[in-house]
ZAMAR-239135 format. One record per residue (C-alpha): residue in one letter; x, y, z. Coordinates in steps of 0.05 Angstrom, whole numbers, padded with zeros to 5 digits, always signed. Each point is the difference from the previous one (the first is absolute). Example, Ala and Ser with C-alpha at 12.3 -4.5 7.8 and 13.67 -1.06 7.14 Angstrom:
BEGIN
A+00246-00090+00156
S+00027+00069-00013
This chain:
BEGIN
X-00421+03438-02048
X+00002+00075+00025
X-00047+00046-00036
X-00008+00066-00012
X+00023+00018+00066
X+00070+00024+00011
X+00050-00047+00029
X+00035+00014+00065
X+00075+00030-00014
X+00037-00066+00036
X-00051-00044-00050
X+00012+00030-00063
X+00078+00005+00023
X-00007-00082+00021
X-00027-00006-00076
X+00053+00040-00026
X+00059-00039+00026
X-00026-00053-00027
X-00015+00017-00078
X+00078-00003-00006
X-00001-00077+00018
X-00004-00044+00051
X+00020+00016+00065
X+00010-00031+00077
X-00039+00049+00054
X+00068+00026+00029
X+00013+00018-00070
X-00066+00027-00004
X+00007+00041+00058
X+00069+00025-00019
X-00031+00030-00073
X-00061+00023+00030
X+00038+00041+00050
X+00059+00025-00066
X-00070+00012-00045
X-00024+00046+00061
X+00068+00039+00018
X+00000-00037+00069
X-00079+00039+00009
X-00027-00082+00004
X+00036-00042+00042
X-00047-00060+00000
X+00004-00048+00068
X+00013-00085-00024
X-00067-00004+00032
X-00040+00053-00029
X+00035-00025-00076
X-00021-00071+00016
X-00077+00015+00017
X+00002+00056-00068
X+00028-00059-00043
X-00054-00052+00033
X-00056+00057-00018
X+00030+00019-00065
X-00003-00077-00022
X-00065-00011+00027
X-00031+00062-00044
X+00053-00041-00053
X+00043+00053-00008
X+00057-00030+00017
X+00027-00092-00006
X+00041-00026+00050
X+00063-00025-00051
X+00028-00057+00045
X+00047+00009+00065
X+00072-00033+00012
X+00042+00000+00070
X+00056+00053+00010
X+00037-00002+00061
X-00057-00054+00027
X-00059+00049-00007
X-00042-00007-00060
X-00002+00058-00045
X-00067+00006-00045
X-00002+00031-00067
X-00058+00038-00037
X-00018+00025-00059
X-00050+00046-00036
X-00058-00026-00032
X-00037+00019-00072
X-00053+00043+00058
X+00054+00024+00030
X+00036+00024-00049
X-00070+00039-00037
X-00016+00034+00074
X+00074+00020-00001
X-00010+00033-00064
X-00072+00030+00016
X+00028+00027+00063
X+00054+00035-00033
X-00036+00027-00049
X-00047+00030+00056
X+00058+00026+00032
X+00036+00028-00069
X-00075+00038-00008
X-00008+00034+00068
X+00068+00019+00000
X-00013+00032-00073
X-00060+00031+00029
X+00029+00029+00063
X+00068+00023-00047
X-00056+00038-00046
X-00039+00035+00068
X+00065+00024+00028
X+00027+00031-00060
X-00075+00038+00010
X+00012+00018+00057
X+00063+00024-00012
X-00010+00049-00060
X-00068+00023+00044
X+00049+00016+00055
X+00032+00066+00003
């Protein structure tokens, strides 16, 4: 599980298209890249090795696979873990952002 450290932007996007529900990675590329106002626009093969390390740190579960079209189409979901790094991510976020909101009001009213 990820630590203290703060998650890479596509990783804690990854997570967060996923604490809706289950999703197939074309579907988890599509929210990633809506989450991000088009900033992320994650490549099949960089998703597919982030969702192999995010279930290997057991982040994320594979959630089965069926055929569309003749190509096999695998879903995931978030785990317990991932959804409590989510959350302490967020939170780490929500308190930096607070912080650097607090500075540049500072700095404001100092600046004249």
């Amino acid at each position: 599980m990820i630590g203290m450290s703060a998650m890479r932007e596509p990783t804690f996007l990854i997570l967060t298209a996923l604490a809706a529900g289950v999703l197939h990675g074309y579907a988890v590329i599509q929210e990633v890249a809506e989450l991000s106002g088009g900033r992320v626009v994650l490549p099949a093969g960089t998703l597919y090795a982030a969702l192999e390390r995010l279930t290997a740190e057991g982040l994320v579960a594979p959630e089965g696979t069926e055929i569309v079209d003749g190509r096999h189409r695998r879903y995931y979901r978030l785990t317990d873990d991932g959804a409590h790094a989510l959350a302490a991510d967020a939170d780490r976020q929500r308190r930096n952002a607070a912080e650097a909101t607090v500075r540049l009001q500072f700095r404001s009213a100092g600046a004249r």
